[in-house]
C-alpha positions in Angstrom: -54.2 -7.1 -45.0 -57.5 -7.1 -43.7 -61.0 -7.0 -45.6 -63.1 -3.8 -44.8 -66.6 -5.1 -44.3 -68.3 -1.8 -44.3 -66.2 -0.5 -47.5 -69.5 0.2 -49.7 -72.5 0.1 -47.5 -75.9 0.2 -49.8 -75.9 1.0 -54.1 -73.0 2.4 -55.9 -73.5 3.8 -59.7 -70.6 4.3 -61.9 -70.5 8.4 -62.6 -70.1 8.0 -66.5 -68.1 11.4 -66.8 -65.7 10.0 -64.2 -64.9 6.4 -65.2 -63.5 4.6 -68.4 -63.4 1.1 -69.4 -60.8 0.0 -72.1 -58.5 -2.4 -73.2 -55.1 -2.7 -74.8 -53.7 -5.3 -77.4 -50.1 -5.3 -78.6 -49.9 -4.6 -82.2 -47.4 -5.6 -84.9 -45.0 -7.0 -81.9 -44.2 -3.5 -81.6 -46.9 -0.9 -80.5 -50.0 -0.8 -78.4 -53.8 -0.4 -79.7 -56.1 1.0 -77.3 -60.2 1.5 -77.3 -62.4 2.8 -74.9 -65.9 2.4 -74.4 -68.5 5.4 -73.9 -71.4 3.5 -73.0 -71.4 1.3 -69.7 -73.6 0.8 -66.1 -71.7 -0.6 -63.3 -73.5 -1.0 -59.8 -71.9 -2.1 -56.5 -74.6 -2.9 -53.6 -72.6 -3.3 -50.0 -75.0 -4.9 -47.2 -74.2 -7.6 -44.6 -73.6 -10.3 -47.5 -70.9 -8.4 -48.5 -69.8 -6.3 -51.8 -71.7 -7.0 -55.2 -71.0 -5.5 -58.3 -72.5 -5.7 -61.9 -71.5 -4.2 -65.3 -72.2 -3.9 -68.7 -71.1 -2.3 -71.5 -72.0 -1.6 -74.9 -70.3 -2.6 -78.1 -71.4 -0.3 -80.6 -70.2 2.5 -77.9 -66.6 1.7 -78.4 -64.5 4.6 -79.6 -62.1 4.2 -82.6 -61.4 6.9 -84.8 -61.0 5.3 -88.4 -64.5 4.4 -89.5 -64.2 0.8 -92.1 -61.4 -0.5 -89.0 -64.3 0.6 -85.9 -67.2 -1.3 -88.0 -65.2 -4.4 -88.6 -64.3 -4.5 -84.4 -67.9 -4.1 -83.8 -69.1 -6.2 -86.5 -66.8 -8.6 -87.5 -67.4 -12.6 -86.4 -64.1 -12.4 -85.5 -64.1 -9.5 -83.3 -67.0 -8.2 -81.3 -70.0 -9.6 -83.5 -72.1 -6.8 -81.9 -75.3 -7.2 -83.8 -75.2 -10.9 -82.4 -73.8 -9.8 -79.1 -74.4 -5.7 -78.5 -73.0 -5.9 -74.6 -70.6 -7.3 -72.8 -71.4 -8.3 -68.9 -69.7 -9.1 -66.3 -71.1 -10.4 -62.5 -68.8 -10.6 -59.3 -68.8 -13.9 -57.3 -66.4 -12.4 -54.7 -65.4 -8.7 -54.2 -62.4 -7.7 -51.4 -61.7 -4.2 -50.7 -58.7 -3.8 -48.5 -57.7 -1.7 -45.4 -54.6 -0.9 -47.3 -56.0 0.6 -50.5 -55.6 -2.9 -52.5 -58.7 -4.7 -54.3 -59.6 -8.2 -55.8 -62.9 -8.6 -58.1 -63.5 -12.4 -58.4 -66.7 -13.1 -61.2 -67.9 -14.0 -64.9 -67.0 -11.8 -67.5 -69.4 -12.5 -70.7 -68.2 -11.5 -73.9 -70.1 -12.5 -77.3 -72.2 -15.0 -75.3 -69.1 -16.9 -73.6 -69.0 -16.6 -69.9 -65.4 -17.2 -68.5 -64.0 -16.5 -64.8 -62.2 -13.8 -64.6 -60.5 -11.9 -61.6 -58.7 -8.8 -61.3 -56.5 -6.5 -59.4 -56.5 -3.1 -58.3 -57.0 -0.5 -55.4 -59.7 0.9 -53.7 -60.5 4.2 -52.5 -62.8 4.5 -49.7 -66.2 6.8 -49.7 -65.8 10.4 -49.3 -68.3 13.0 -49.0 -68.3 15.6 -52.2 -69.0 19.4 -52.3 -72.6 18.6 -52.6 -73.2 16.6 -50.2 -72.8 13.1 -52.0 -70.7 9.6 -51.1 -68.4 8.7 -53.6 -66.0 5.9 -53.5 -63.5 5.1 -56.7 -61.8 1.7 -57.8 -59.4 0.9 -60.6 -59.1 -2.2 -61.9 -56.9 -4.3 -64.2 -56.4 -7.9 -65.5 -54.8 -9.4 -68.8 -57.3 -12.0 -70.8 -56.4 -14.3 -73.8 -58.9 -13.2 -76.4 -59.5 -16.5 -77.7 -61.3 -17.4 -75.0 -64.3 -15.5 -76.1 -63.3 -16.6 -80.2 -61.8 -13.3 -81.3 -59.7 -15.3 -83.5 -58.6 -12.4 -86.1 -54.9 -12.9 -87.3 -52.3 -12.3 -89.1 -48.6 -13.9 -89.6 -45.5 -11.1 -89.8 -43.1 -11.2 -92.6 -40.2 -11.9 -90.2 -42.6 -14.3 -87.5 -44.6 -13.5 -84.9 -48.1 -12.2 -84.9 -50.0 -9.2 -86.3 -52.0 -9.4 -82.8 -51.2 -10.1 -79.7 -53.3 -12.5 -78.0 -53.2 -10.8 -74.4 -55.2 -8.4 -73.8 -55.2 -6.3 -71.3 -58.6 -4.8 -69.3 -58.8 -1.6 -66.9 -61.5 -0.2 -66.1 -61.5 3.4 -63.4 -65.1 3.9 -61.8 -65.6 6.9 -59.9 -68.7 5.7 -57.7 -72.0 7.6 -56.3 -74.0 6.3 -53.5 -77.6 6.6 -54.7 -80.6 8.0 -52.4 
């Protein structure tokens, strides 16, 4: 498995219509929650330094369809706390885009003011001209976090033991990527 050093050369943006960020949280020790968020930026800059990327995304953008259980995930202390903290960031220290289709994104993920390494796993697919004329590239990318980390400390015990919440959560994200002019 080799690196490919010319995988993004110059600035990638994340096409909105073509890329999703979520996560997924078991709930009640039997099902799965899921959210997405609408509103994000993601740019990747490739030059002889290597591959950069950046991200943010916005809180209040997160998509749940039952209004009183959305606010308290965006508002809650013990959730999001987006009128403290309306974005979460995240900054790569290392980035490896493989020959064989296989990435690793090595950074700081920031979530309400808490900055935490973080790496994840994924695959790469390398740039391609579109019908107009345009480079596109796409990732996909996942890795499993322990929400306590960044004090989302919402819980609640089950009749019969275990947790109301998992604590695991995991992160994907898909961005479909357009060279910019």
């Amino acid at each position: 498995m080799t690196a490919s050093t010319q995988a993004l050369a110059g600035t990638f943006v994340a096409d909105q219509v073509h890329s999703s960020f979520q996560f997924t949280v078991r709930h009640m020790g039997v099902g799965k929650f899921s959210a997405k968020f609408d509103d994000f930026d993601v740019t990747v800059v490739g030059d002889e330094q290597g591959v950069r990327v950046e991200g943010a995304v916005r809180v209040e953008s997160i998509s749940i369809k039952q209004p009183d259980f959305r606010g308290h995930v965006v508002s809650g202390a013990d959730f999001f706390d987006g009128s403290n903290y309306p974005e979460l960031s995240f900054r790569s220290t290392k980035v490896a885009l493989n020959d064989d289709g296989t990435a690793q994104i090595d950074g700081e993920l920031t979530i309400k003011g808490i900055t935490k390494p973080f790496s994840a796993t994924g695959t790469y697919l390398p740039v391609t001209e579109d019908p107009w004329g345009g480079l596109r590239s796409g990732v996909d990318f996942e890795a499993t976090v322990d929400r306590r980390d960044w004090n989302f400390g919402w819980q609640a015990p089950l009749p019969k033991g275990g947790d109301a919440l998992g604590w695991q959560v995991t992160l994907t994200a898909h961005a479909e990527l357009v060279k910019q002019a």
